[in-house]
C-alpha positions as CSV (number, residue, x, y, z in Angstrom):
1,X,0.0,0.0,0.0
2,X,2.6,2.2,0.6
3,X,4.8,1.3,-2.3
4,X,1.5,2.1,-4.1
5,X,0.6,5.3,-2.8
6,X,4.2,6.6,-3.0
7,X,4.1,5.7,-6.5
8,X,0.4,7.8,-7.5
9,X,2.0,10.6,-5.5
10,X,4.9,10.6,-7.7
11,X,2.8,10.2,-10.8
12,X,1.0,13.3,-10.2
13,X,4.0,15.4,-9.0
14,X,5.1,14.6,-12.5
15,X,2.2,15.3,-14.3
16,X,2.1,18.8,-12.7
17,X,5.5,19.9,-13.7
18,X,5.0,18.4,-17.2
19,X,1.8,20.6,-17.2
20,X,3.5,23.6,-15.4
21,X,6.1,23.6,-18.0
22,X,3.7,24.3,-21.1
23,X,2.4,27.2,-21.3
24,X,-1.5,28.0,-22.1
25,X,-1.0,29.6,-25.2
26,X,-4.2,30.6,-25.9
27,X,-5.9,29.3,-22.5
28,X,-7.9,32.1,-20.4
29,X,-5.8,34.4,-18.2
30,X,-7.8,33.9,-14.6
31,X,-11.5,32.6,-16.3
32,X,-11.7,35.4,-18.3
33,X,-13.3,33.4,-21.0
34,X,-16.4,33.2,-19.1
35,X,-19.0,33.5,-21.4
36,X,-21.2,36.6,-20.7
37,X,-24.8,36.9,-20.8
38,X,-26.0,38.8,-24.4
39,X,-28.2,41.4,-23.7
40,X,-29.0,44.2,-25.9
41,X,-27.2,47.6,-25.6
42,X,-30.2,49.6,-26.8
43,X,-34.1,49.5,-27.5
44,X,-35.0,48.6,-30.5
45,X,-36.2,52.0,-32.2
46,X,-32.7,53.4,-30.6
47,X,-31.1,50.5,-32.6
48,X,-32.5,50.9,-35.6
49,X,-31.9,54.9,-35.8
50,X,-28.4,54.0,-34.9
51,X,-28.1,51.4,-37.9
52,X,-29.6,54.0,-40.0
53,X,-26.9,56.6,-39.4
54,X,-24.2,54.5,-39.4
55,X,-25.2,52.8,-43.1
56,X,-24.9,56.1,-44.0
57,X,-22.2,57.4,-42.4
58,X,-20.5,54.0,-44.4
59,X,-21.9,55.2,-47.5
60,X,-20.7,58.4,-47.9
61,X,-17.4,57.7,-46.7
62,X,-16.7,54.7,-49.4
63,X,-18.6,57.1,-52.4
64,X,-16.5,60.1,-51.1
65,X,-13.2,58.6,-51.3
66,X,-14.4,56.8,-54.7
67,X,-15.1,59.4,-56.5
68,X,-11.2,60.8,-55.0
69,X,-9.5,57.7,-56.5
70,X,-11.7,58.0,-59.6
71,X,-10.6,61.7,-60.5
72,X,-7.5,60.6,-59.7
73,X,-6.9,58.1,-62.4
74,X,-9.6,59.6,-64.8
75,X,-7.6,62.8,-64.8
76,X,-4.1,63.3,-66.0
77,X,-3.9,67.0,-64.5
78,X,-4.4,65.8,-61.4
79,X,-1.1,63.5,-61.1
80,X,1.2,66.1,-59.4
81,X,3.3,64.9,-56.2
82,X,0.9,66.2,-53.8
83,X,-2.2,64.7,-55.4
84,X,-0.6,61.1,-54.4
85,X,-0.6,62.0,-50.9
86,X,-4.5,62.7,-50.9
87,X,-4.6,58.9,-53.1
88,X,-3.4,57.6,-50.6
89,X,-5.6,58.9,-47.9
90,X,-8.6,58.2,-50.3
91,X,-7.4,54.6,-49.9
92,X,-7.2,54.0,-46.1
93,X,-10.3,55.8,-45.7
94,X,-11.8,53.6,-48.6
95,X,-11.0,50.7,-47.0
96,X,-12.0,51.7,-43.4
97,X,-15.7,52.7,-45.1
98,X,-15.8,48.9,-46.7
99,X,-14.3,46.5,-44.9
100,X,-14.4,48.2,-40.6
101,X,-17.7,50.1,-40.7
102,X,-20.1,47.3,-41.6
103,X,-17.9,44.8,-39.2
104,X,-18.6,47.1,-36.4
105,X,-22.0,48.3,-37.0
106,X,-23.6,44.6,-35.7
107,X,-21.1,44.3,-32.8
108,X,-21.5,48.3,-31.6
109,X,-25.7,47.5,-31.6
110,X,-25.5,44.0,-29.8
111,X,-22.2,44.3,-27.4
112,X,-21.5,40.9,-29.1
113,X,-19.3,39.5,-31.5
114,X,-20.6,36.6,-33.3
115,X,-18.4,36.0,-36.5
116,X,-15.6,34.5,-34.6
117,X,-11.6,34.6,-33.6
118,X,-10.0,34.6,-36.8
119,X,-12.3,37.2,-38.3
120,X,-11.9,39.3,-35.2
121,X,-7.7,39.4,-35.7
122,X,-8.5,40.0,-38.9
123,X,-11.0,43.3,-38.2
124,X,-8.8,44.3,-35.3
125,X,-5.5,44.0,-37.9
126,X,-7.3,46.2,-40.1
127,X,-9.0,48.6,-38.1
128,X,-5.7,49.6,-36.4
129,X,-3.8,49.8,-39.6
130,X,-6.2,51.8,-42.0
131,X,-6.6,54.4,-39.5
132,X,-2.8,54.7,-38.6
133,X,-2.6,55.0,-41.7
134,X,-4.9,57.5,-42.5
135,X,-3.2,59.6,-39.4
136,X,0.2,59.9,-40.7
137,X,-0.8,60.8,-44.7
138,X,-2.8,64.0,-43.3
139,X,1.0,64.5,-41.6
140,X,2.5,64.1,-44.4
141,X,0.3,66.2,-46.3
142,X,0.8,68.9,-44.0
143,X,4.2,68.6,-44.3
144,X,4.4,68.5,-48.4
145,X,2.5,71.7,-48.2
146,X,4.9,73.2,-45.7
147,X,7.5,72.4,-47.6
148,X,6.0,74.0,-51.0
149,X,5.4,76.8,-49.3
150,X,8.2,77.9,-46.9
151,X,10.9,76.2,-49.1
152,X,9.5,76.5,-52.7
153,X,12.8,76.5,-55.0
154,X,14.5,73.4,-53.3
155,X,10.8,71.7,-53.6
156,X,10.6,72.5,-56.9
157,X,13.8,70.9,-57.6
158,X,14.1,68.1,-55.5
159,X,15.5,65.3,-57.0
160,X,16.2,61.1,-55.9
161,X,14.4,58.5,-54.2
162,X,13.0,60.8,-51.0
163,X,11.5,63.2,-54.0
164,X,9.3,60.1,-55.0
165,X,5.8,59.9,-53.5
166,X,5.7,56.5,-53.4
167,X,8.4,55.7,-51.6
168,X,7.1,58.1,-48.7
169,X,3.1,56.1,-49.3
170,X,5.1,52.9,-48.7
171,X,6.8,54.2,-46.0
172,X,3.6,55.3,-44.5
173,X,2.2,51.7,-44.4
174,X,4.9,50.0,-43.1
175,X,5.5,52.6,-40.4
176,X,1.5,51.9,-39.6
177,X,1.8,48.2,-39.8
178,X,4.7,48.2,-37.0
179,X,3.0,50.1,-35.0
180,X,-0.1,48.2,-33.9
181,X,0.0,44.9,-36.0
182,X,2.6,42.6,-34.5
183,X,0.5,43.2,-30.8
184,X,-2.7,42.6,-32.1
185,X,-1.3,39.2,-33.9
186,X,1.1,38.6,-30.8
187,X,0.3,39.7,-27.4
188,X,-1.6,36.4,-26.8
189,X,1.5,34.6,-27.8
190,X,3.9,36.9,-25.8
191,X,1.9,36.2,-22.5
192,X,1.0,32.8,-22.3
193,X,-3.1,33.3,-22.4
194,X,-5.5,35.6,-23.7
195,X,-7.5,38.8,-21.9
196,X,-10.0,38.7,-24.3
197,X,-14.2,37.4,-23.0
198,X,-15.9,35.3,-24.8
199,X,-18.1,36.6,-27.6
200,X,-16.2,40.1,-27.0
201,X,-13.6,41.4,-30.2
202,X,-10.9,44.1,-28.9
203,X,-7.0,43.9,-28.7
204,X,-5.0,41.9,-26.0
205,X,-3.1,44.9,-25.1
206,X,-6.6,47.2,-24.5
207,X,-5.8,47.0,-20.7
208,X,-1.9,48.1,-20.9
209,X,-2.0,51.2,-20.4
210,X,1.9,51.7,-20.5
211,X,1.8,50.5,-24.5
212,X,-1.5,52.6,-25.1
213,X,0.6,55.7,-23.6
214,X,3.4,55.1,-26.4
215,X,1.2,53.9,-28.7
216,X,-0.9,56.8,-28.6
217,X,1.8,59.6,-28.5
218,X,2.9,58.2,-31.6
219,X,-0.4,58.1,-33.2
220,X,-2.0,60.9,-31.9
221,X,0.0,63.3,-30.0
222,X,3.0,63.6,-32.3
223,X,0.8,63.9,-35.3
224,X,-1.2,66.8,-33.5
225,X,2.0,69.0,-32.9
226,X,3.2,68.0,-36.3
227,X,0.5,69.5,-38.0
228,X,-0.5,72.0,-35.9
229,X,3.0,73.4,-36.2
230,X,3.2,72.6,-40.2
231,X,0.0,74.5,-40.6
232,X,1.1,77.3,-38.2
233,X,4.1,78.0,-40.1
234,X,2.1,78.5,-43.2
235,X,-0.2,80.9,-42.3
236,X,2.6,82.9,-41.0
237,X,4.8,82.2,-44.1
238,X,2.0,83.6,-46.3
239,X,0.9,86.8,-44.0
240,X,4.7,87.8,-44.1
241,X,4.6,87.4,-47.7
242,X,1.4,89.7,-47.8
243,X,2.9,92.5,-45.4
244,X,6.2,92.3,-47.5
245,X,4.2,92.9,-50.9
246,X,1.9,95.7,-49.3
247,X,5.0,97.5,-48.6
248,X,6.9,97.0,-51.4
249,X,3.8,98.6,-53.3
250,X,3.7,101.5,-51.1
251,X,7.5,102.2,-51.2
252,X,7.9,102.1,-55.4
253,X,7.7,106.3,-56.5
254,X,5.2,105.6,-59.2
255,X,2.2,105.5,-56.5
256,X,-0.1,107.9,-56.6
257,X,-1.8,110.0,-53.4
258,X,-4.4,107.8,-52.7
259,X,-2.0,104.8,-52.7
260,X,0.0,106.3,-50.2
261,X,-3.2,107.3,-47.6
262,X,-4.1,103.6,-48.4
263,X,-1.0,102.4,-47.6
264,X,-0.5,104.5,-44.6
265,X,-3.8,103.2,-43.1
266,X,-2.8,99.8,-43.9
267,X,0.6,100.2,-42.2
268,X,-1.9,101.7,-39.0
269,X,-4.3,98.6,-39.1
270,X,-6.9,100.4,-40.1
271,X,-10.2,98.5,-40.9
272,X,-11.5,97.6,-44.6
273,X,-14.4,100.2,-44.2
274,X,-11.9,102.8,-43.4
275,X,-9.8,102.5,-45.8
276,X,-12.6,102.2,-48.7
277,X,-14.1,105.8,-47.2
278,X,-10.7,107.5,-47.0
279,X,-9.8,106.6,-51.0
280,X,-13.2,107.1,-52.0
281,X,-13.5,110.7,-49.9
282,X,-9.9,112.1,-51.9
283,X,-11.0,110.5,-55.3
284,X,-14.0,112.9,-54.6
285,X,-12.1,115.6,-53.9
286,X,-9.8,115.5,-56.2
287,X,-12.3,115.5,-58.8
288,X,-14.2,118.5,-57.4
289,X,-10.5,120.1,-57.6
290,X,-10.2,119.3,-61.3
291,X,-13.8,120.4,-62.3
292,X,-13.2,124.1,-60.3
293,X,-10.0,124.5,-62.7
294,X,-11.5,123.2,-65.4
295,X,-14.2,125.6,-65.3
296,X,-12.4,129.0,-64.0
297,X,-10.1,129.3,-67.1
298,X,-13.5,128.9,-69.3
299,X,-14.9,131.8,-67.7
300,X,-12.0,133.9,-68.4
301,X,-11.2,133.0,-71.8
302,X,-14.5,132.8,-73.0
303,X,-15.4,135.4,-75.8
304,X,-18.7,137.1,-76.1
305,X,-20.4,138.7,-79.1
306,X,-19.1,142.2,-78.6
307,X,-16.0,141.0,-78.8
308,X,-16.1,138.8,-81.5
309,X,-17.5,141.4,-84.2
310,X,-14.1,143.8,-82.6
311,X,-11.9,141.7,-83.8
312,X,-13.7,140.7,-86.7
313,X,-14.2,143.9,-87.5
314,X,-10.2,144.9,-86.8
């Protein structure tokens, strides 16, 4: 009996290190696979009026980018270097319009996901690439414009592989792919089990908050000072421009008076009323001026009757 018992005792000891050493690859991480009651989010008319405006919402957003991509290719004048920036946003947003939007119009109005794992990675994959994506092309929109602007000669004449727009579109995707995509397809696999409920679809990682604080300054943050400084520096560019012009045209010596007092209220700020009164005011005078000695000389010189049959007569 003893030989026995030793024996099962050392059986099982075994058995629980074999099973201690495999990890649960895609086991639950503390029951959280516990399958959850489904209950709807919202009443039915709520629902519907929600399904409504979302359809739509889908809609315009794949016909709007469509008819992008379609003037695109249709239209050879539109083929500059810029234009292939806003192709490439038409894209992503495309995609997000046909392939995200109707996968998440079912689970948003249910709270439940009911076309299974695979298809999940697949939506999740997607969903974090496309609008990545979509992110960094209105940065680099923003900064093609900047660069057109506040740098036109050396845009103008750039030359090589970095002048090339798609090598910079390519570069977009892969830098949007590394960002999100090997989580979503490997956090499961990096931690030994899997975060995610049953009948629920959202990223292993949705509960870090350390990676969603990187992940976020990169996709949000550092975008949002990009292009908010890009933009900034245009507007300035081009009001510098204007001021320099305005006083260029007030300094050359072929301006007239009512150039200068326009010029001299624009130099003060003055408003747009202001400055229409003040040339409109001497344009009046200065015709008033003109008819008075116009008219005075007419007087003087003018010959009457009299004096006519003098000198005739002479």
């Amino acid at each position: 009996m003893e030989v026995s018992a030793w024996t099962e005792q050392t059986w099982m000891l075994n058995n629980h290190n074999s099973t201690a050493g495999t990890p649960c690859m895609m086991g639950p991480c503390n029951g959280t696979l516990s399958p959850q009651p489904s209950t709807p989010q919202f009443s039915l008319g709520v629902s519907v009026l929600l399904a409504l405006l979302m359809v739509l919402l889908a809609l315009v957003t794949v016909l709007g980018n469509v008819l992008v991509i379609l003037a695109f290719i249709l239209d050879r004048n539109l083929r500059h270097r810029s234009n292939y920036f806003f192709l490439n946003l038409a894209i992503s947003d495309f995609a997000v319009g046909v392939f995200c939007m109707p996968l998440y119009i079912p689970y948003a109005l249910t709270g439940t996901w009911h076309l299974g794992k695979g298809l999940c990675k697949l939506w999740l994959l997607m969903d974090y690439l496309l609008c990545s994506a979509s992110v960094f092309n209105i940065v680099l929109i923003s900064y093609d414009r900047f660069l057109s602007v506040t740098k036109a000669v050396s845009y103008r004449t750039q030359q090589g592989m970095m002048s090339n727009p798609v090598v910079k579109m390519v570069a977009i995707w892969v830098f949007a792919f590394l960002l999100y995509s090997p989580a979503v397809l490997l956090w499961e696999y990096m931690t030994g089990c899997s975060m995610v409920e049953e009948g629920q679809c959202y990223a292993e990682f949705f509960n870090n908050w350390y990676f969603l604080l990187c992940a976020s300054t990169l996709e949000f943050f550092v975008p949002l000072i990009s292009v908010t400084y890009f933009n900034m520096s245009i507007f300035y560019n081009i009001q510098r421009r204007q001021r320099r012009g305005s006083i260029q045209y007030c300094e050359s010596p072929g301006s007239s008076s009512v150039s200068w007092r326009f010029c001299f209220l624009l130099r003060r700020g003055s408003s747009l009323s202001e400055m229409e009164d003040s040339a409109s005011s001497s344009m009046r005078t200065k015709k008033e001026s003109l008819v008075t000695e116009s008219s005075s000389p007419a007087r003087a010189n003018s010959v009457t009757p009299e004096n006519d049959f003098s000198v005739c007569a002479r």
